[in-house]
PAZAPA-4460 file (N, C-alpha, C; in steps of 0.05 Angstrom, whole numbers, plus 32768, in hexadecimal, padded with zeros to 4 digits):
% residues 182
    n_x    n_y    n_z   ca_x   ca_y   ca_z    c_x    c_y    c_z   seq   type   mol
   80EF   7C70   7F2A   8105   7C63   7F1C   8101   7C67   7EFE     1      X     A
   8110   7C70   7EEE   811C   7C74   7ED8   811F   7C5F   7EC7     2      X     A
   8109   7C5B   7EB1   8116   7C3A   7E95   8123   7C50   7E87     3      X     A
   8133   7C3E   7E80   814D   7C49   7E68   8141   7C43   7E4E     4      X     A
   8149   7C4F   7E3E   813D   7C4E   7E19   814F   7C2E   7E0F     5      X     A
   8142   7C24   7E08   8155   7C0D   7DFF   815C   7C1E   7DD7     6      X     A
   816C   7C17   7DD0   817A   7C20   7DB3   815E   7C0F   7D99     7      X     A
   8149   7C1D   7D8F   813A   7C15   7D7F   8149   7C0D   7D66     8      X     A
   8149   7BFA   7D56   8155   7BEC   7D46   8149   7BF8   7D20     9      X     A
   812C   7BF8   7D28   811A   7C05   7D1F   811D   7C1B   7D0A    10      X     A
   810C   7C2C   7D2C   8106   7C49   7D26   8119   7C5F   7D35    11      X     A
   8126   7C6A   7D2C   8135   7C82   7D3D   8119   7C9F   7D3B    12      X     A
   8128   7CAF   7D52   811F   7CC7   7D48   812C   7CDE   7D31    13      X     A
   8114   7CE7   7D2B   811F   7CFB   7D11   8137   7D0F   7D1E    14      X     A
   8149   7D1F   7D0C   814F   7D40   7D20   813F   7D48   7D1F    15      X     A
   8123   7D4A   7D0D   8118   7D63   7D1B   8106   7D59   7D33    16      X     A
   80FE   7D42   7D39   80F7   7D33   7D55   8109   7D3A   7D6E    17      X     A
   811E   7D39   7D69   8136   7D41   7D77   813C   7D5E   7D80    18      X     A
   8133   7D70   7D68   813C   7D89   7D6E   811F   7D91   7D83    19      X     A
   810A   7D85   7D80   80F4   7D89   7D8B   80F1   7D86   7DA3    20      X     A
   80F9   7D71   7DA5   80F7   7D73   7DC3   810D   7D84   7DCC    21      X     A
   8120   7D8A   7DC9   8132   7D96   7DD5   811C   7DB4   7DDF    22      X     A
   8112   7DC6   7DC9   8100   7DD5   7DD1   80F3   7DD1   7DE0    23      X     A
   80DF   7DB9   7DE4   80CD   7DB1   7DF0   80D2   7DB5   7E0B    24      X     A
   80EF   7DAA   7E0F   80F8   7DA3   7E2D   80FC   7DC8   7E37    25      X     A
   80FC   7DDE   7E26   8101   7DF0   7E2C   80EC   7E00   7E2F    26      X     A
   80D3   7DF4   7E32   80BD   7E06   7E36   80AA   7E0E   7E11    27      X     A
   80B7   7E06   7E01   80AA   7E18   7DED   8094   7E03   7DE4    28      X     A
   8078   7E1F   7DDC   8061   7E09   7DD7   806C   7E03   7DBA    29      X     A
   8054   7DEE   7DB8   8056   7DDC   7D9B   8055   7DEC   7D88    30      X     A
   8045   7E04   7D80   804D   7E14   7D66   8061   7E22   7D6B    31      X     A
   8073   7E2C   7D84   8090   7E34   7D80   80A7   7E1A   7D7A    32      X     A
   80A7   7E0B   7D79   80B4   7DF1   7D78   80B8   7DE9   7D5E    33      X     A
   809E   7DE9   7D56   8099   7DEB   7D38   809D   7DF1   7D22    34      X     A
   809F   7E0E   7D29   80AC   7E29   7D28   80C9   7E24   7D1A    35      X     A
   80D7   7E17   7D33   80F0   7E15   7D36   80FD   7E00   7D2E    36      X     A
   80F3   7DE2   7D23   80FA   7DCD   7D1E   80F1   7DCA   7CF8    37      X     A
   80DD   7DD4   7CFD   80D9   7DD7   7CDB   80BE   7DC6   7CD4    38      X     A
   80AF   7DC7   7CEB   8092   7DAB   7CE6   807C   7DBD   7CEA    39      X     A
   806E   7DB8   7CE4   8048   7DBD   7CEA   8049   7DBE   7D0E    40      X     A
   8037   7DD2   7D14   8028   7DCE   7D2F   801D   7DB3   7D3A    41      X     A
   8011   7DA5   7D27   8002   7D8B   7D26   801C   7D7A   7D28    42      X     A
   802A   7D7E   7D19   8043   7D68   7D19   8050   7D66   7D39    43      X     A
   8052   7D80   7D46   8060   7D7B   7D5F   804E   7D72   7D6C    44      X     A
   8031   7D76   7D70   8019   7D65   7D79   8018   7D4F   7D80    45      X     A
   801B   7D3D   7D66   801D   7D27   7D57   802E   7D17   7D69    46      X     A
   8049   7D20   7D5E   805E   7D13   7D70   805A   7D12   7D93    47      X     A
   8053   7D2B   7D98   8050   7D30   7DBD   8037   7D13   7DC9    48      X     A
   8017   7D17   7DB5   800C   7D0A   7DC1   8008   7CE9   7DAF    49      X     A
   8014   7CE2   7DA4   8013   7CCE   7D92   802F   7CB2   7D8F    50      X     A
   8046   7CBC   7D84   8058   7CB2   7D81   8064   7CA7   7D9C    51      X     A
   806C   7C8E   7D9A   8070   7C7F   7DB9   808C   7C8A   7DBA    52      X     A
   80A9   7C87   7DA1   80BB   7C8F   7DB1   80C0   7CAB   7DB5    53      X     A
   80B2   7CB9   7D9F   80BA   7CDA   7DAB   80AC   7CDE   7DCB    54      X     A
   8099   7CCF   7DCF   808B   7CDE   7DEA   809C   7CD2   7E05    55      X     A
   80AA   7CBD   7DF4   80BC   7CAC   7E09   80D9   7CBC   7E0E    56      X     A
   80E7   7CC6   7DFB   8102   7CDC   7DF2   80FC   7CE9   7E08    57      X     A
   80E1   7CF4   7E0B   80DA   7D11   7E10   80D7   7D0C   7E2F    58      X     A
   80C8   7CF9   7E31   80CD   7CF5   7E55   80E4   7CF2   7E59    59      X     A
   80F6   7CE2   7E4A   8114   7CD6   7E5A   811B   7CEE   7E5E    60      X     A
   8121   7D06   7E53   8133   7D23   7E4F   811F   7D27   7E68    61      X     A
   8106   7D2B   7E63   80F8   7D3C   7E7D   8102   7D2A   7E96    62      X     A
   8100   7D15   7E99   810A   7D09   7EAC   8131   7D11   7EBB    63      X     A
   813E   7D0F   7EA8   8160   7D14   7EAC   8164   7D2D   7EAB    64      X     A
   8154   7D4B   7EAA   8144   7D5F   7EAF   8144   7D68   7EC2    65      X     A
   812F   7D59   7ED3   8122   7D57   7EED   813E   7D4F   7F00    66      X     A
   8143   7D3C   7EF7   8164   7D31   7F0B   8170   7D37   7F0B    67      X     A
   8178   7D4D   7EF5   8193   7D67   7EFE   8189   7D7B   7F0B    68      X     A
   816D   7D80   7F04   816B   7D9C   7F15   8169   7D97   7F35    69      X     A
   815D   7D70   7F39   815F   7D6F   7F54   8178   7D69   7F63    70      X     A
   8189   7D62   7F59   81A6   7D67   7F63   81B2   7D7B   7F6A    71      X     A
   81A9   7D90   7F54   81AF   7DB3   7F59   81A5   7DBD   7F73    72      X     A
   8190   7DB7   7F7B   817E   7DBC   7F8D   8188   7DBA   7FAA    73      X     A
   818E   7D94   7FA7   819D   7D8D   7FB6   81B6   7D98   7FBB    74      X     A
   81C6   7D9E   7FB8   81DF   7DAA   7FB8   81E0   7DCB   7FC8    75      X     A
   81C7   7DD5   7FC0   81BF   7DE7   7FC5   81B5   7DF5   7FE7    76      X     A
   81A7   7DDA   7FEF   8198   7DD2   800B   81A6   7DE2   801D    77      X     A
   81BC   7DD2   8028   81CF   7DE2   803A   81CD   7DFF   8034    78      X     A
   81D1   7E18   801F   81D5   7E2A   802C   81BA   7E3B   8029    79      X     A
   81A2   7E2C   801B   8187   7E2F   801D   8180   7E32   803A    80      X     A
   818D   7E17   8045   8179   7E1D   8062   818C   7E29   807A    81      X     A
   81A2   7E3A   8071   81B2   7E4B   8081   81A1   7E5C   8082    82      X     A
   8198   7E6E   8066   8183   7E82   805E   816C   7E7C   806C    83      X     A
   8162   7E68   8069   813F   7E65   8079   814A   7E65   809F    84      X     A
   8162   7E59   80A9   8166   7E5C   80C6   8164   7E80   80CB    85      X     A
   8173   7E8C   80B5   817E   7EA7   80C9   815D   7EA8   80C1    86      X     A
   8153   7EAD   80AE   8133   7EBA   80AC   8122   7EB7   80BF    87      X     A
   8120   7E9D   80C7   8110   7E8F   80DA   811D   7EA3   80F6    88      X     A
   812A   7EAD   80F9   8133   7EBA   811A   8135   7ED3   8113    89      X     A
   8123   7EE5   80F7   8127   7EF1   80F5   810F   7F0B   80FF    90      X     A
   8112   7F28   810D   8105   7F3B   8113   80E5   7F3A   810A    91      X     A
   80F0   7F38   80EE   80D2   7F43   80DB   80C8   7F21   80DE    92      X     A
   80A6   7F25   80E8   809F   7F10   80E6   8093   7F0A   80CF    93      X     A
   8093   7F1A   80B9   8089   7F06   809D   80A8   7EF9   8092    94      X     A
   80BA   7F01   8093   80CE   7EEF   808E   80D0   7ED5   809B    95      X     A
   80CD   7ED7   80B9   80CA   7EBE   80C4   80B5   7EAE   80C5    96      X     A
   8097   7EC0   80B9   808E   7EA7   80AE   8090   7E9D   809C    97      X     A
   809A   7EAE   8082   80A6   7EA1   806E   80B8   7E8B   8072    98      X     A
   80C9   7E8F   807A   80DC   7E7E   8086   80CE   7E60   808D    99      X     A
   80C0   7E60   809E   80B4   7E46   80A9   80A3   7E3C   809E   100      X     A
   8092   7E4E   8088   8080   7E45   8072   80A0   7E2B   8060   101      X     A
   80A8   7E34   8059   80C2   7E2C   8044   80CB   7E0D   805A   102      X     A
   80CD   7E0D   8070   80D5   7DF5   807E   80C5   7DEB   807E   103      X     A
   80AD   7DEF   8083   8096   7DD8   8085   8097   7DCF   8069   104      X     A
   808D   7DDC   8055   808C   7DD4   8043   80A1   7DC0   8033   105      X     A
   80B9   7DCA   803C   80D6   7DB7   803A   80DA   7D9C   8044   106      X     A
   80BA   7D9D   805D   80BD   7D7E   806A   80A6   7D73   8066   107      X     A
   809E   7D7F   8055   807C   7D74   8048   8067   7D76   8065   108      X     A
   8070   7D82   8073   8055   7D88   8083   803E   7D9F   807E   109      X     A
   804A   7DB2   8066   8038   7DBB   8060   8038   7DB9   8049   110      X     A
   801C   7DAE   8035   801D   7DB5   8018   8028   7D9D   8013   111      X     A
   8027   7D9C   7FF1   802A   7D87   7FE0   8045   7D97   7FD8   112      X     A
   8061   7D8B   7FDB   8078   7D95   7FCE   8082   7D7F   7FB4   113      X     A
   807B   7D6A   7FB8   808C   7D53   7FA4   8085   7D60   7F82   114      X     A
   8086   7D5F   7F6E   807A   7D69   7F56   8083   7D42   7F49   115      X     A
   8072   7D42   7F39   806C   7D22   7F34   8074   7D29   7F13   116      X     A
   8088   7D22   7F0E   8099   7D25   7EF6   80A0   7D00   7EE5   117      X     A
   808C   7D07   7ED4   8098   7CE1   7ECA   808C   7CDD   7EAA   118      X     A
   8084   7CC6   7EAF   807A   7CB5   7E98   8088   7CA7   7E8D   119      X     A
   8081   7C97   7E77   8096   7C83   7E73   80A8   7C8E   7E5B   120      X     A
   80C4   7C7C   7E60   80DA   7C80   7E58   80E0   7C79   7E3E   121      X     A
   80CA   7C5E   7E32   80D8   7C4C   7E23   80C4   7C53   7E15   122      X     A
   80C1   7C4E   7DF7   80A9   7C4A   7DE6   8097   7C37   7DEB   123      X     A
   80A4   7C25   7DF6   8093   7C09   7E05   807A   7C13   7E16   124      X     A
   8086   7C19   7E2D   807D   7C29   7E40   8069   7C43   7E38   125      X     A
   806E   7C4E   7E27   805C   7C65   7E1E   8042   7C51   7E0E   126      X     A
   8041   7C44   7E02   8038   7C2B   7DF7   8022   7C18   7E09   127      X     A
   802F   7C11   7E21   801E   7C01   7E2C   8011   7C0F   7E4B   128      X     A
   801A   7C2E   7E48   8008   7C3F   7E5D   7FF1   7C41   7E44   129      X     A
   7FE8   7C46   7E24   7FD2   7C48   7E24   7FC5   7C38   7E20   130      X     A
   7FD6   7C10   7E13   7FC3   7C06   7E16   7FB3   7BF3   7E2F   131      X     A
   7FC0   7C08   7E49   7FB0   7BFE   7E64   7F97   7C10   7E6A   132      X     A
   7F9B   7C2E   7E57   7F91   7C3D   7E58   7F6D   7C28   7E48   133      X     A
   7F7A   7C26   7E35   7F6A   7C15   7E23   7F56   7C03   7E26   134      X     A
   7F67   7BF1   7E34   7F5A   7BDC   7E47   7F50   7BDF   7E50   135      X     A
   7F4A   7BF2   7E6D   7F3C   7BF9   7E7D   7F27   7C0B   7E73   136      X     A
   7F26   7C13   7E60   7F06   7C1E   7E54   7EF9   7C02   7E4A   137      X     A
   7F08   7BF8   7E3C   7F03   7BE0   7E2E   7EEF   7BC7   7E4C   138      X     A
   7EF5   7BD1   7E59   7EF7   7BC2   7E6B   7EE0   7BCD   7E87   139      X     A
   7EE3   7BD9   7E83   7EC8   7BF4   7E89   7EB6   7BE9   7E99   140      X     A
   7EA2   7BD7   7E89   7E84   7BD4   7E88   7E8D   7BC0   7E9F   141      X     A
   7E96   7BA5   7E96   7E9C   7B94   7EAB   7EA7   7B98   7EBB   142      X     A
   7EB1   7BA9   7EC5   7EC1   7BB8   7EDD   7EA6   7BC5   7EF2   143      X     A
   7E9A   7BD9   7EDE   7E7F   7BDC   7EE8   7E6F   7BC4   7EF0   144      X     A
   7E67   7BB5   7EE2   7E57   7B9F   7EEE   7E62   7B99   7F04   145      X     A
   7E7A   7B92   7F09   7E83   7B85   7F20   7E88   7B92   7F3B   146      X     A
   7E89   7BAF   7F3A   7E79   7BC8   7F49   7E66   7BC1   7F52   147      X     A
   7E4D   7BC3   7F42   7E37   7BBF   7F4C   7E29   7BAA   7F55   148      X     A
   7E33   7B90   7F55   7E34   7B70   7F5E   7E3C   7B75   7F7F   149      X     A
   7E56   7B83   7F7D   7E70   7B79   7F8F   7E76   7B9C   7FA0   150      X     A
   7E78   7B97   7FB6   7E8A   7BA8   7FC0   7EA8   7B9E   7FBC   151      X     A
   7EBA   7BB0   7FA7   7ECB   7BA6   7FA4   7EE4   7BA9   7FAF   152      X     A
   7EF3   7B95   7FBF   7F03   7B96   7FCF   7F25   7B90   7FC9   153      X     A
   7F31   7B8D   7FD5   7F53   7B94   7FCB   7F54   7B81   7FB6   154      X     A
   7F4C   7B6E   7FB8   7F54   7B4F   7FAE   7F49   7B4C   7F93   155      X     A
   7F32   7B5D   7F94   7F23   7B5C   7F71   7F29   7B76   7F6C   156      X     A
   7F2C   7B88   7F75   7F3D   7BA5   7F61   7F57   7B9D   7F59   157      X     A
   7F6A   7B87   7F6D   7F83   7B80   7F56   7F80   7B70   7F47   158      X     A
   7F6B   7B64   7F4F   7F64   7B4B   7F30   7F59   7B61   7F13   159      X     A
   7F4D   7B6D   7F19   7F43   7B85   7F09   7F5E   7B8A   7EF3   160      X     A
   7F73   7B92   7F05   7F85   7BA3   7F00   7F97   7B8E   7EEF   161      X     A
   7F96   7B73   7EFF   7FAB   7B71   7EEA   7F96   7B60   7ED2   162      X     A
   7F82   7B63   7ECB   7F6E   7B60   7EB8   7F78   7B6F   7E9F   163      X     A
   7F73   7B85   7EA7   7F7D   7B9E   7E9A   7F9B   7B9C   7E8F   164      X     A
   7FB0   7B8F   7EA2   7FC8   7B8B   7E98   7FD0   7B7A   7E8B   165      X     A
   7FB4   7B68   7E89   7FC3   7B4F   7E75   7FB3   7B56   7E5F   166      X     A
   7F99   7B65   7E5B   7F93   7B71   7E3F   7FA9   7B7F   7E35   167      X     A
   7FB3   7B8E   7E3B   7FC0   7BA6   7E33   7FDD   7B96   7E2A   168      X     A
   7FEE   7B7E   7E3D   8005   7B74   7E35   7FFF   7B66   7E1A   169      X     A
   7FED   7B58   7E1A   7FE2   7B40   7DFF   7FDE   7B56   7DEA   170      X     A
   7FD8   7B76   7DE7   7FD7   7B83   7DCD   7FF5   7B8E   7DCB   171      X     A
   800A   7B90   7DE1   801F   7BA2   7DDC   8030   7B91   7DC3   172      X     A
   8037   7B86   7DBC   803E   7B78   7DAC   803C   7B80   7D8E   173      X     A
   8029   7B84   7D81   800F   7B90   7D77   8019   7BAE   7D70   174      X     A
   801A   7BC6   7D82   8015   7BE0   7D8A   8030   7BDC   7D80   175      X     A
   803C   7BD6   7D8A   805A   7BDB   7D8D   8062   7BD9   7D6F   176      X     A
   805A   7BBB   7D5A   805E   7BC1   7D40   8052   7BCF   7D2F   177      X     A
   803B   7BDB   7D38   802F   7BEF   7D26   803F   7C0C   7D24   178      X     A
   8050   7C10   7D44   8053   7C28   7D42   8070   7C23   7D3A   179      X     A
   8078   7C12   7D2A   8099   7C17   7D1F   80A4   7C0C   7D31   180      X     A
   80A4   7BFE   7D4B   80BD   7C00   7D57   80C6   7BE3   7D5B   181      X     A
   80B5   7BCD   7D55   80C4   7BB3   7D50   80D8   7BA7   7D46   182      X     A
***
């Protein structure tokens, strides 16, 4: 499921933030982008691994991306698998195993087919994936200790977890006005 960008009051993105990702979404590395928007190599860097709402822009597009091309796809199916039926009954048997390679794989019985396309949407969200990231280093040692005390079982890995999530909520606050977007 998809968070929506809420309208920052703030901070907008620059055009050339804008024109960047547009590249971005098109394959081109960071010094062609660069290139093309008018910034330093470092600058598209910067923005890609740093800035909460450009990395947030940049998923939403990769995200609405991903959901047109899988609609395309979809649409597609029907006369896809007209093509894989005649193949599958077809003479040459590398076609028909081609063919049945392509179904299985179509019903996930063979192989990993899903491709795991995300991250977060919002600057928020880009924001409080690192400081859980954060937390849990932060958080490390005592996690370890309690490893080696405890075989640890469902009930103290979610206590763990949401350990980690109430460090990380009590700084977003914090993160959030440092990086412009309050």
């Amino acid at each position: 499921m998809t968070e929506t960008t809420k309208p920052d009051k703030t901070r907008q993105l620059s055009i050339e933030q804008e024109n960047a990702i547009g590249h971005l979404l098109q394959g081109r590395s960071d010094k062609a982008t660069a290139e093309a928007v008018g910034v330093s190599r470092q600058t598209v860097w910067e923005w890609r691994n740093h800035d909460p709402l450009f990395i947030a822009e940049l998923n939403r597009h990769r995200s609405e991306m991903w959901k047109e091309a899988h609609e395309r796809l979809k649409s597609l199916a029907n006369r896809a698998l007209d093509v894989l039926e005649l193949q599958l009954g077809s003479d040459d048997p590398k076609a028909s195993l081609a063919a049945a390679k392509y179904v299985l794989q179509g019903t996930q019985l063979l192989g990993e087919t899903d491709l795991h396309i995300g991250g977060p949407t919002t600057p928020e969200g880009v924001i409080m994936a690192k400081l859980r990231n954060e937390a849990r280093q932060e958080l490390a040692p005592k996690i370890n200790k309690r490893n080696q005390m405890f075989d640890l079982d469902l009930f103290e890995t979610n206590r763990i977890e949401e350990e980690i999530e109430a460090l990380a909520r009590t700084r977003l606050k914090k993160a959030v006005a440092e990086a412009g977007l309050s």
